[in-house]
C-alpha positions in Angstrom: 127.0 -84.8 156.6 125.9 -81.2 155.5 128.4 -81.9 152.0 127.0 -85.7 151.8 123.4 -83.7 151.5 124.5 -81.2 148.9 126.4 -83.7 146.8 122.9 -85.6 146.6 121.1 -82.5 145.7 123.2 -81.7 142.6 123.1 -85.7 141.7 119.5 -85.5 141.9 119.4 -81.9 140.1 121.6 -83.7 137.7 119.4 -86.7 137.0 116.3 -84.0 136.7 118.0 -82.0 134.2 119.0 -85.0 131.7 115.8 -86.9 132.1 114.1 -83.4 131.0 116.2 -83.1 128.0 115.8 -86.9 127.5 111.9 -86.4 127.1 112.1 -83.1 125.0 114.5 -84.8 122.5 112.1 -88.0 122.1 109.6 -85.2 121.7 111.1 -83.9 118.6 112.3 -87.0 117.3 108.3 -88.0 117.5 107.4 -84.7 115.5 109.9 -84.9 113.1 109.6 -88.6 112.1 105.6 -87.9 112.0 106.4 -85.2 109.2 109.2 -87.5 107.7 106.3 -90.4 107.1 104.2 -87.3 105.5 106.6 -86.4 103.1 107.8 -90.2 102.3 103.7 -90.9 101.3 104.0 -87.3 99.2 107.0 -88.6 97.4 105.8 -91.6 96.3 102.5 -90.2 95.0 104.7 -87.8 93.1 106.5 -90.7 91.5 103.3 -92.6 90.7 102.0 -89.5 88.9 105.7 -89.5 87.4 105.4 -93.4 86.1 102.0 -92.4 84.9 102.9 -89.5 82.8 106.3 -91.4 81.7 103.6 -94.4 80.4 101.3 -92.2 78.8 104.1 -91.1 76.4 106.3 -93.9 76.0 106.5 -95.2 72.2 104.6 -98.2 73.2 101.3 -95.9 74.2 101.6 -92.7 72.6 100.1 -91.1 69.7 103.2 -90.2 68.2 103.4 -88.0 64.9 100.3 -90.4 63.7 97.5 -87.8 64.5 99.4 -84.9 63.0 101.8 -83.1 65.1 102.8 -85.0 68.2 101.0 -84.6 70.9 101.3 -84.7 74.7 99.6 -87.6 77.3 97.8 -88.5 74.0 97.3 -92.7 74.1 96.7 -94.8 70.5 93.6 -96.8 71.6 94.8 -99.2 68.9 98.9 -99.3 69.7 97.4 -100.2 73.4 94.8 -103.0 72.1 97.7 -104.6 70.4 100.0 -104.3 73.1 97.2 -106.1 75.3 97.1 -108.9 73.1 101.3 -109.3 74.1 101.2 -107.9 77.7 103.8 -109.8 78.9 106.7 -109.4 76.7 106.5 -105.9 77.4 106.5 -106.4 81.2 109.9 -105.3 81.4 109.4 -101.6 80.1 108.1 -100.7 83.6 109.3 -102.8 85.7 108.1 -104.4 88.5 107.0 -101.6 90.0 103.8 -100.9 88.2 101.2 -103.3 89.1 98.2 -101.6 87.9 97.8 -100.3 83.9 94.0 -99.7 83.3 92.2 -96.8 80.6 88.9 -95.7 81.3 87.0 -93.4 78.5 85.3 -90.9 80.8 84.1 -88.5 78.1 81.7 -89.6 75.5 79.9 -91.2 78.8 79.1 -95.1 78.2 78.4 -98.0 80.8 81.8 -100.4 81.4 82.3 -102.2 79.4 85.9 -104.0 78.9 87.5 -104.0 75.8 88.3 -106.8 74.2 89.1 -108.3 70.0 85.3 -108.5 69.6 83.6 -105.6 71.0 86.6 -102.6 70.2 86.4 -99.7 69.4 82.5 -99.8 71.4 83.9 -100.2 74.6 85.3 -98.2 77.4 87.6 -99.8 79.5 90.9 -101.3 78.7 92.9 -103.3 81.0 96.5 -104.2 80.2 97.6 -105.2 84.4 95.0 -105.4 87.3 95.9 -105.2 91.3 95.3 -103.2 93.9 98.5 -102.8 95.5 100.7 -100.0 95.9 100.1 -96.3 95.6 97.8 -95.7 93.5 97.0 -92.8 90.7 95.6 -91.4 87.4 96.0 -88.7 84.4 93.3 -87.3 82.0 95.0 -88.4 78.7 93.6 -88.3 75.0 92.5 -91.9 73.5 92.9 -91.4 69.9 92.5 -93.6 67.2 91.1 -93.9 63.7 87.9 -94.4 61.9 86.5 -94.2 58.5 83.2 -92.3 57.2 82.4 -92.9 53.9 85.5 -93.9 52.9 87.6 -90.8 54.3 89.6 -91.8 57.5 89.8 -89.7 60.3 91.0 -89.0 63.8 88.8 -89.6 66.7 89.9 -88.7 70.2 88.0 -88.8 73.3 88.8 -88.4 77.0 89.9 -91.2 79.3 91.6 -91.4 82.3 94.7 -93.5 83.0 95.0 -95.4 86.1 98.3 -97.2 87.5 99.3 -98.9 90.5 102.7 -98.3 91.5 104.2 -100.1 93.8 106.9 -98.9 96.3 110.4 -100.1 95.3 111.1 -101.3 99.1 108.9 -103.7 98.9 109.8 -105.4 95.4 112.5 -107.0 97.5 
């Protein structure tokens, strides 16, 4: 009887002890997946600023060697105004994953306005894509393009931000 008693003590001890390191392994499994979701969101703002910086100097946007030396983040107002015309046989250059192309003039200050054929180059805001979805971003980029005075043409850049959307590859499909 006495060993019947002990044997039941060191099952129950047993059962106490792996319960206990049950609970503190779901514990840390809780605190690490928490910092694991952290660092997923951190990655994929990193590769939104990434996709923003790799648009902002692709050939189809950038300034290129036409405003003197080549410059970096620098966007060709009118390369982009022609490329809006044609949006969607360039959809391929960034995928799917960009849902979201959008360049807003934020220094000289003016009210929105959206650029289009009839109202360029006094206008603001040019749209190329608009959504909402995915992770969202921007970079302070040069909007360059040119102009005449009197005859002589020169280069006028101002400051604009570029916004994107970018939209996690997991759920493209």
């Amino acid at each position: 009887m006495r060993a019947q008693l002990k044997i039941q003590q060191m099952a129950f001890m047993l059962m106490a002890i792996t319960l206990f390191f049950v609970l503190v392994g779901l514990f840390v499994f809780a605190f690490k997946s928490a910092g694991t979701k952290e660092e997923a969101m951190l990655l994929e703002e990193e590769n939104a600023m990434g996709y923003a910086e790799k648009l902002a100097n692709s050939p189809e946007f950038s300034c290129g060697n036409s405003f003197g030396t080549g410059k970096m983040n620098c966007i060709d107002a009118d390369k982009v105004m022609a490329l809006r015309k044609n949006i969607g046989e360039f959809e391929e250059l960034w995928g799917t994953g960009i849902t979201n192309i959008k360049i807003i003039k934020i220094y000289p200050k003016e009210d929105a306005k959206e650029c289009n054929e009839g109202n360029y180059p006094n206008c603001n805001e040019i749209i190329l894509k608009e959504s909402t979805e995915g992770f969202s971003t921007s970079n302070i980029v040069s909007l360059c393009r040119k102009e005449s005075f009197e005859g002589e043409v020169y280069d006028k850049c101002e400051i604009a931000r570029l916004l994107i959307n970018y939209k996690d590859w997991r759920e493209n499909g």
